[in-house]
ZAMARGU-4260 file (C-alpha; in steps of 0.2 Angstrom, whole numbers, plus 5000, padded with zeros to 4 digits):
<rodrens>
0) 5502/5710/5016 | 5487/5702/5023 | 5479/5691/5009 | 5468/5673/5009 | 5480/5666/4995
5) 5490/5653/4997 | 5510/5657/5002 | 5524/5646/4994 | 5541/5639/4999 | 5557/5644/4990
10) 5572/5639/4997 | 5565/5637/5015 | 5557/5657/5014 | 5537/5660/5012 | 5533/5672/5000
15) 5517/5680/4993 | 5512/5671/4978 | 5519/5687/4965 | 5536/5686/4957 | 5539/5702/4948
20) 5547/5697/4930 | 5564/5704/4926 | 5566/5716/4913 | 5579/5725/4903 | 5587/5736/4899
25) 5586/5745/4916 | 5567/5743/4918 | 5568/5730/4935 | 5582/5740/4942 | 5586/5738/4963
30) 5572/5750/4966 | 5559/5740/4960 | 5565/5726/4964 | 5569/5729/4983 | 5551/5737/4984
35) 5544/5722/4978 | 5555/5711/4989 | 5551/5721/5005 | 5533/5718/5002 | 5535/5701/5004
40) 5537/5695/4985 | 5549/5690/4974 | 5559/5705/4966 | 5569/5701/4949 | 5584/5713/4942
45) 5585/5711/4925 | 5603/5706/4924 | 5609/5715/4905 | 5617/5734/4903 | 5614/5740/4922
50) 5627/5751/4920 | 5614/5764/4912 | 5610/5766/4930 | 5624/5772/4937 | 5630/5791/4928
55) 5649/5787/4933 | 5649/5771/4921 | 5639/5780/4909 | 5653/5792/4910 | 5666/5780/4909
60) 5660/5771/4895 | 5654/5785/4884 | 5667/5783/4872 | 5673/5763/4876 | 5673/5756/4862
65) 5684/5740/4872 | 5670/5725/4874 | 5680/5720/4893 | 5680/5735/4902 | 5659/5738/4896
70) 5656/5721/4902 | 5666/5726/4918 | 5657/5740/4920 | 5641/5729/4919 | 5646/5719/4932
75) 5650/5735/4942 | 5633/5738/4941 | 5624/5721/4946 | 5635/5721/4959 | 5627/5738/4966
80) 5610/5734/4959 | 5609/5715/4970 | 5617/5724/4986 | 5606/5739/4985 | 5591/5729/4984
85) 5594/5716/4997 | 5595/5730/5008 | 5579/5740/5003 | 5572/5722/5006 | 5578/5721/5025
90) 5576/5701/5025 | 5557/5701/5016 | 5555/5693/5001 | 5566/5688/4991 | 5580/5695/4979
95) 5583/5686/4961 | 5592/5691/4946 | 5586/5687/4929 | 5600/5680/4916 | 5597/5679/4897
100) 5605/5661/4889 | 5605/5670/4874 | 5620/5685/4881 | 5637/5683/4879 | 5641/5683/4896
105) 5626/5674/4903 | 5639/5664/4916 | 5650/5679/4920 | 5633/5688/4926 | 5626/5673/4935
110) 5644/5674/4944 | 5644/5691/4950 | 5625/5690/4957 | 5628/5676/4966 | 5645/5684/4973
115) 5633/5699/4976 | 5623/5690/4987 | 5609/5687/4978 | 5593/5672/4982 | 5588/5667/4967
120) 5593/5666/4948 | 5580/5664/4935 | 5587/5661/4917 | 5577/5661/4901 | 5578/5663/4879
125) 5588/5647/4880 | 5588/5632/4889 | 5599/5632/4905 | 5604/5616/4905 | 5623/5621/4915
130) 5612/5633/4926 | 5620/5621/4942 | 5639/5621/4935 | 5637/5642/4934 | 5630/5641/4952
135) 5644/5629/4959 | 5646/5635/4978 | 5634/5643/4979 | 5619/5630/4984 | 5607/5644/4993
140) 5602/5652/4977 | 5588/5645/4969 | 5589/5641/4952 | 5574/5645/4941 | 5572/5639/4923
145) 5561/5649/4911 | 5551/5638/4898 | 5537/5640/4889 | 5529/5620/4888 | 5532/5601/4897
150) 5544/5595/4882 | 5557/5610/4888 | 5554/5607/4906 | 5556/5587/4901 | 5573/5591/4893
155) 5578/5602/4907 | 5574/5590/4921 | 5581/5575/4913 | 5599/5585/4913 | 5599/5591/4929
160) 5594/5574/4939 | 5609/5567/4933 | 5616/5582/4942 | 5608/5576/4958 | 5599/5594/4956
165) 5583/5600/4952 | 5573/5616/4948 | 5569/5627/4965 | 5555/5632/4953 | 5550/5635/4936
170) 5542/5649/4928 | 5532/5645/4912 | 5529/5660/4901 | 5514/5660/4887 | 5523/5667/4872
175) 5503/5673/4864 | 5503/5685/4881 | 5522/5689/4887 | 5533/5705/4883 | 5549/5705/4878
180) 5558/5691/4868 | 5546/5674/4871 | 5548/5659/4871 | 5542/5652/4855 | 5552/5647/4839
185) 5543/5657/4826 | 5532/5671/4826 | 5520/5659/4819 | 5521/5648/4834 | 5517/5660/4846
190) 5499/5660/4846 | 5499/5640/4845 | 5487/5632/4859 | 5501/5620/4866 | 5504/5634/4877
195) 5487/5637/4886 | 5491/5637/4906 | 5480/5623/4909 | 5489/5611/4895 | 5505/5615/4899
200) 5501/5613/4919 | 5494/5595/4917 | 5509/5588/4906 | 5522/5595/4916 | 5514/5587/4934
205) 5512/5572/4924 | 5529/5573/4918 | 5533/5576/4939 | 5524/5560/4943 | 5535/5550/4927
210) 5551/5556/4935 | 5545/5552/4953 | 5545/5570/4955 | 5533/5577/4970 | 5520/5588/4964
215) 5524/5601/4977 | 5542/5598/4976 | 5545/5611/4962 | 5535/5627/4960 | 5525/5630/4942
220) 5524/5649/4940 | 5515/5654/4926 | 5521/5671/4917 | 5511/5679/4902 | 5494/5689/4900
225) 5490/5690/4920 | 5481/5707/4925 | 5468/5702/4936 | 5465/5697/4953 | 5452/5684/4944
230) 5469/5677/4933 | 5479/5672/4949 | 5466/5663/4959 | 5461/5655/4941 | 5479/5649/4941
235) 5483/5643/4958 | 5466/5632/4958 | 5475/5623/4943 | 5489/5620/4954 | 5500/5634/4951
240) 5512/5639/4966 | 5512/5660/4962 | 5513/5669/4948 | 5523/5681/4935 | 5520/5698/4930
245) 5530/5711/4919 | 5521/5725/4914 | 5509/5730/4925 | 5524/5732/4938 | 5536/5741/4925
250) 5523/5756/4925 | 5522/5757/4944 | 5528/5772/4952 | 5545/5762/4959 | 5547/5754/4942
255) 5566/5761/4936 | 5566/5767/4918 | 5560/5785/4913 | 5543/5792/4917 | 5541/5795/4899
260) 5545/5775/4898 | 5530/5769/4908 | 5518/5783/4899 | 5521/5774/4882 | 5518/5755/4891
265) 5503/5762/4900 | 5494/5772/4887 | 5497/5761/4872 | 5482/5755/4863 | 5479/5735/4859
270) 5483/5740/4841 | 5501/5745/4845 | 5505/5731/4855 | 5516/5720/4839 | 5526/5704/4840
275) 5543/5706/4826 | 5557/5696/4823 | 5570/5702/4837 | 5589/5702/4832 | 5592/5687/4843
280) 5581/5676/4834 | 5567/5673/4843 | 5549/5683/4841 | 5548/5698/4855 | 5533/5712/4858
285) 5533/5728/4860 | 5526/5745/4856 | 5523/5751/4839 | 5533/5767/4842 | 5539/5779/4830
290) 5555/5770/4829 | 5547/5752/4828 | 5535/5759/4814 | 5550/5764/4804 | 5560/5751/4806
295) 5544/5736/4803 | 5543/5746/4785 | 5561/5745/4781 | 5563/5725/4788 | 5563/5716/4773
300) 5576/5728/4764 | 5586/5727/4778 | 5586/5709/4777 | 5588/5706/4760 | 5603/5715/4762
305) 5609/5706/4778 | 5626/5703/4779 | 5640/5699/4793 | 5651/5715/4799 | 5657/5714/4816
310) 5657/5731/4814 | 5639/5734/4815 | 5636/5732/4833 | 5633/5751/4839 | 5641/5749/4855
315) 5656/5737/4852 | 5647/5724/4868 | 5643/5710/4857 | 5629/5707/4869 | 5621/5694/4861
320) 5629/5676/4857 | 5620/5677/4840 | 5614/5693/4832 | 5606/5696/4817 | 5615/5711/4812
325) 5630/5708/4817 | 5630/5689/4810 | 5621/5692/4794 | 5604/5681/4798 | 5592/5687/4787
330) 5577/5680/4796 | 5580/5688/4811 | 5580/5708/4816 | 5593/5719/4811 | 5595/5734/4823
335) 5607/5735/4839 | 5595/5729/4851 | 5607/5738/4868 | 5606/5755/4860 | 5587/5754/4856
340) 5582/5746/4873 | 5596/5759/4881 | 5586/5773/4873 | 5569/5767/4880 | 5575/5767/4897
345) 5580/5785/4897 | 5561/5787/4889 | 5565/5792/4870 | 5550/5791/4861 | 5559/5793/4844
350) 5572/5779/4847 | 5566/5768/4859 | 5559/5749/4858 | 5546/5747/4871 | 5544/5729/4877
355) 5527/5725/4884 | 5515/5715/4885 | 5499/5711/4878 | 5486/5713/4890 | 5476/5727/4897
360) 5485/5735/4912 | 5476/5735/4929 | 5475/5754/4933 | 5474/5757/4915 | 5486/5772/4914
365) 5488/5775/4929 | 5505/5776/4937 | 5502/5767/4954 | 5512/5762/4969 | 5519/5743/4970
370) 5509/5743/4985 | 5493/5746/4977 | 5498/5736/4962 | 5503/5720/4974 | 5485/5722/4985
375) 5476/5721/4971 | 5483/5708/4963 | 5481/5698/4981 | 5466/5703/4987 | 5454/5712/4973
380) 5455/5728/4981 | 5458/5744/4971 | 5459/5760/4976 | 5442/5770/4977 | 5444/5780/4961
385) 5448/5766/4954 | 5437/5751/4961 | 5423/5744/4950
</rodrens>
């Protein structure tokens, strides 16, 4: 794609300043992702519960109530996923795979994407200070943190120089803007000035220059709120290697979940975008759907009555290392997060949580080709229906 912005180095490849955000469950898929990639970006797979992708897993896990053979299965399918992207990519871009801290079996999946053959892995909803031990062997995958201020990225760094490693890059998500679980301790916090772009960007490149860190050395790429054309050069100006975006690219005609999944994202209103209390203890956002409305109203029963029962988790994975239901923690949700994201994916209005971020979509509710998406976030240019 022809475009006057700026390229940036990762891992000795040049890539269009767009990293397309992983997200679960099924939602950045290998079709998505390889599309991406093959333009010349950075695709993401999002790492958790791929195996709703594949019917012969689904199949096979229908009635599994065994936690090793469904995380088997998952792997299974990240496997397919990685390999079947880097091919759609044909050497373009750049493949990654996203990795939540907060998953049981976080390393086990880092494991199996670098064995697949994947080029990056970007790890966020906890600090990934053992990111470099999970990716021992493996030294041409970059590894990307996901923070959300400098004092994380601080901590982060500190760890890893005694590594002799550092970040390849560092994507730092707005937690007022982002979709999905963000990176704020409270729902309080999330709206909380310390993470404006421009704040945050100073103090880490001051940080760089208290380490001895080059500024050019590590990549800052900002993720939260970014729609526009407008938004992107805004960022790179304050020093920003490329940027993040979810949303506008999970409603895109490649995008993997359910047609009836992107029609939700695309068509919701500002007033149904709500951040809640997800079961994994940190704030999330989503679409106040019919499920999401009903459950919101029931919350604080539910959590006055919150109590630990292994037994409560719907699918037997135990996905999360902690879970509200599951563990009884009262301030946090209490619903099995898999099955309602599982349901979204396959587009059930009635059942599903919708992550999504906050801002206005590009094309409005129009489903779009990543092509067109990517052009216009690098150039202005929207198609002629569309332009103005």
């Amino acid at each position: 794609m022809v475009t006057d912005l700026p390229l940036f180095n990762l891992k000795g490849k040049r890539l269009l300043p767009i990293v397309q955000g992983g997200m679960g469950v099924g939602v950045s898929a290998h079709r998505l992702a390889g599309t991406v990639a093959r333009k010349g970006g950075m695709g993401t797979i999002a790492s958790i519960d791929l195996r709703h992708h594949h019917p012969d897993l689904v199949e096979q896990g229908r009635h599994c109530r065994d936690k090793e053979k469904l995380d088997s299965m998952n792997l299974i399918a990240l496997d397919r996923e990685v390999r079947t992207a880097l091919a759609m990519a044909e050497g373009h871009g750049m493949v990654a795979v996203n990795v939540m801290k907060a998953v049981t079996e976080h390393a086990a999946l880092i494991r199996q994407a670098c064995e697949s053959g994947v080029q990056a892995v970007v790890m966020g909803a906890g600090l990934p200070l053992d990111l470099p031990e999970m990716t021992e062997g493996y030294p041409d995958v970059a590894l990307i943190p996901i923070l959300s201020e400098s004092r994380g990225v601080g901590i982060v760094l500190k760890k890893w120089m005694r590594k002799n490693r550092l970040p390849d890059a560092i994507v730092i998500e707005h937690p007022h803007y982002a979709g999905g679980h963000l990176g704020s301790p409270n729902l309080q916090d999330v709206g909380n000035a310390r993470f404006d772009f421009p704040g945050v960007l100073e103090g880490i490149f001051q940080l760089f220059k208290e380490l001895g860190i080059e500024r050019e050395r590590i990549p800052l790429i900002p993720a939260g709120g970014i729609n526009s054309h407008e938004k992107i050069r805004e960022l790179l100006a304050l020093g920003a290697s490329a940027v993040q975006i979810g949303t506008p690219f999970a409603v895109t005609a490649e995008g993997d979940a359910h047609p009836n999944f992107k029609k939700v994202l695309a068509e919701a209103r500002p007033e149904e975008i709500v951040t809640f209390m997800s079961v994994a203890g940190l704030p999330a956002r989503g679409v106040l759907t019919p499920w999401l409305k009903n459950y919101l109203s029931r919350e604080g029963k539910l959590q006055a009555c919150a109590k630990s029962d292994r037994q409560r988790c719907a699918s037997s994975l135990h996905c999360l290392i902690q879970c509200g239901l599951r563990d009884g923690i009262a301030r946090a949700g209490q619903f099995c997060i898999d099955a309602q994201l599982a349901a979204a994916l396959r587009g059930d209005v009635k059942k599903g949580l919708f992550f999504r971020g906050s801002e206005s979509l590009p094309f409005g509710s129009a489903i779009r080709s990543v092509q067109e998406l990517m052009e216009y976030f690098l150039t202005g240019f929207k198609p002629g229906a569309l332009a103005g």
